[in-house]
C-alpha positions in Angstrom: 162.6 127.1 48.7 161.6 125.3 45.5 162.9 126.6 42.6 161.1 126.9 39.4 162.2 126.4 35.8 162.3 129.2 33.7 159.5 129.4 31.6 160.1 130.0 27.7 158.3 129.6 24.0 159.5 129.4 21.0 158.0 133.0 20.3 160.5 134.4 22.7 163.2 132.5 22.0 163.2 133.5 18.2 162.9 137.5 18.8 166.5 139.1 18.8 169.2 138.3 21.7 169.1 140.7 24.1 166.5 142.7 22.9 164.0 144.8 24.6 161.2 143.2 23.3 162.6 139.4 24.2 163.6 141.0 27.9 160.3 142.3 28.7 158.5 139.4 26.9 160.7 136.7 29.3 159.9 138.6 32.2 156.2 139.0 31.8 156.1 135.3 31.2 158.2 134.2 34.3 156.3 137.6 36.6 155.5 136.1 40.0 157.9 133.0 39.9 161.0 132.5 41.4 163.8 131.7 39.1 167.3 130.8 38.7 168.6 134.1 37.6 171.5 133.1 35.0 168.6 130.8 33.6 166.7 133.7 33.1 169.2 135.6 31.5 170.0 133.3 28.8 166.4 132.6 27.8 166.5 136.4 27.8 169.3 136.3 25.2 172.0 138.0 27.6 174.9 136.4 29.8 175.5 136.9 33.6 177.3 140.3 33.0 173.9 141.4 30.9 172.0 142.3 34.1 172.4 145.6 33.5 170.6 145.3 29.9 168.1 143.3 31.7 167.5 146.4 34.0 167.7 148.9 31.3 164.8 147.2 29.5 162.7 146.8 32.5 163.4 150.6 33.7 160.4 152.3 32.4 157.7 149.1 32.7 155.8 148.3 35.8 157.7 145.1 36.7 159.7 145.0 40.3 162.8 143.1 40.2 163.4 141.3 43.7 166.9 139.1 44.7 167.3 136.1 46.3 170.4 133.3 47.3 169.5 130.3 48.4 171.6 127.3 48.3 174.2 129.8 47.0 171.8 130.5 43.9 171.2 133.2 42.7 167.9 133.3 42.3 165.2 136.6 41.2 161.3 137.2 41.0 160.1 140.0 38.8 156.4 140.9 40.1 154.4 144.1 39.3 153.3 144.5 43.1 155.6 146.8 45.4 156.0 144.1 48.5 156.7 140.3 48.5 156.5 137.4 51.0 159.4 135.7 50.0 162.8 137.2 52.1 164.9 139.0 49.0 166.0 142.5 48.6 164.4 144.9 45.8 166.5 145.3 43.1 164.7 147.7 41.1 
């Protein structure tokens, strides 16, 4: 599976660690792409053991939080559609 880079902007990367607003703005930017998930979290502004303020902020929005390992990875997609192609387990 190719892995893709997290995408970020300056934008996001100025609002407030950890915030809602910089959570949900990282995930709508990276929604449909298959990331490295500890990438994702710091561009997000939280560390490994931030997942579940990564959850928390995505609890009430649309977005569907899908998990992956491969090549001992850990790896996540965030999509706003129920199902995916890709073999993962849903998260949220």
């Amino acid at each position: 599976m190719r892995i893709k880079a997290v995408l970020r902007d300056t934008e996001i990367l100025q609002m407030e660690s950890g915030s809602k607003e910089r959570v949900l703005a990282a995930a709508k930017k990276n929604i449909d792409r298959v990331v490295n998930l500890p990438s994702l979290l710091k561009v997000m502004g939280l560390d490994f053991d931030g997942r579940p303020v990564m959850l928390e902020a995505l609890k009430n929005s649309k977005i569907h939080v899908w998990l992956m390992n491969d090549a001992q990875q850990h790896l996540i997609l965030m999509s706003e559609k129920n199902e995916i192609e890709n073999q993962g387990y849903q998260w949220q």
